[in-house]
C-alpha positions as CSV (number, residue, x, y, z in Angstrom):
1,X,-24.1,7.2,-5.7
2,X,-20.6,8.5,-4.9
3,X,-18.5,5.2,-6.1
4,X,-20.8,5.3,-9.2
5,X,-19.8,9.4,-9.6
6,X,-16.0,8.5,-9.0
7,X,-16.0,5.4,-11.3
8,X,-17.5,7.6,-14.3
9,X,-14.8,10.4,-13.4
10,X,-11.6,7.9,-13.5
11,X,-13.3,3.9,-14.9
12,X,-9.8,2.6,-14.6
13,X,-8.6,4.5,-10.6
14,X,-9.1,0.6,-9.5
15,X,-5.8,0.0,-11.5
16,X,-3.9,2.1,-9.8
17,X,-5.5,1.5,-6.1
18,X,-3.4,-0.1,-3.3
19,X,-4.9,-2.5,-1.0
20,X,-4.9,-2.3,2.5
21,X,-3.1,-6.0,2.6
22,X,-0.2,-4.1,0.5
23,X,-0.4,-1.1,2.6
24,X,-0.3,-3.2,6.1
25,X,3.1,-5.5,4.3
26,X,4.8,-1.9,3.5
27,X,4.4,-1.4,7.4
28,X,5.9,-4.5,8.2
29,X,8.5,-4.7,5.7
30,X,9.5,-1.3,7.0
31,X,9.2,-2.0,10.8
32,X,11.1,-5.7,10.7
33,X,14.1,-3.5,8.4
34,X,14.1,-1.3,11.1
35,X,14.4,-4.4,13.7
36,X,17.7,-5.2,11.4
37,X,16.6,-7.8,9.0
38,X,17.6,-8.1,5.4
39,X,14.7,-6.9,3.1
40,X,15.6,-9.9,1.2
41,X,15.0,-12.4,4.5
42,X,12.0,-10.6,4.8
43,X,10.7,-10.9,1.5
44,X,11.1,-14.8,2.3
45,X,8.5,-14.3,5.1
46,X,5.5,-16.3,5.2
47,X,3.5,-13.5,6.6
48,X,4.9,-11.5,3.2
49,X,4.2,-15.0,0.9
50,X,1.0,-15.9,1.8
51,X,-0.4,-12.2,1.2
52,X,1.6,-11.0,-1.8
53,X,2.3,-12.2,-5.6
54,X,5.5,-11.9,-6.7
55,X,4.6,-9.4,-8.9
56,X,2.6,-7.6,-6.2
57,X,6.1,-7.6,-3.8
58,X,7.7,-6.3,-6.7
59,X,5.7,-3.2,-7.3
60,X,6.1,-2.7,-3.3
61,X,9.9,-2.1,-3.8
62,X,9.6,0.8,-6.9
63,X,7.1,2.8,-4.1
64,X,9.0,5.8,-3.1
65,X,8.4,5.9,0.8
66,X,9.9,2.1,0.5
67,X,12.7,2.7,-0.9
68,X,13.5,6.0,1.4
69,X,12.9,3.7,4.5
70,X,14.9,0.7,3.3
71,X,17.6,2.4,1.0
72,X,18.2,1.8,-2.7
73,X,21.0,-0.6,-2.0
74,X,18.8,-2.8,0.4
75,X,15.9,-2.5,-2.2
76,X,18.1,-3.2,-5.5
77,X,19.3,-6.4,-3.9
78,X,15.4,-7.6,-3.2
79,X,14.5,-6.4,-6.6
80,X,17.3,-9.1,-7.9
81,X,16.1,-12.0,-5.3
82,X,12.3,-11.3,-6.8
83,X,13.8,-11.5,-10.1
84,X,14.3,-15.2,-9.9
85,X,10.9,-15.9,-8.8
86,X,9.0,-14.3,-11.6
């Protein structure tokens, strides 16, 4: 009764909803940048690949706790090596 109530208040919230399997990248995207690696190398990972589209890894990088944790620098660079692959 209370997904039907919320669907009927916002129809189109699932648009805009994050996955867990976004959420749990962001976390290690952050934590391995913290470790010293390259967003860019990290991007490349298989653990990143196999759970994330392209386009999915680029809407990661416009998220603004990403971009505080990783700098704009770091996350401008990424946004250019994702580029290619779209």
């Amino acid at each position: 009764m209370l997904k039907l109530r919320s669907f009927l208040t916002n129809p189109f919230s699932f648009l805009f909803a994050r996955t867990s399997m976004e959420e749990q990248v962001v976390a290690y995207l952050i934590r391995e940048h913290a470790r010293g690696r390259k967003v860019s190398e990290i991007l490349e990972d298989r653990y990143v690949q196999n759970r994330l589209t392209p386009q999915q890894q680029a809407r990661l990088l416009e998220r603004p706790e990403v971009i505080h944790a990783l700098g704009e620098q770091n996350v401008d660079a990424a946004r250019q090596l994702l580029s290619t692959r779209l």
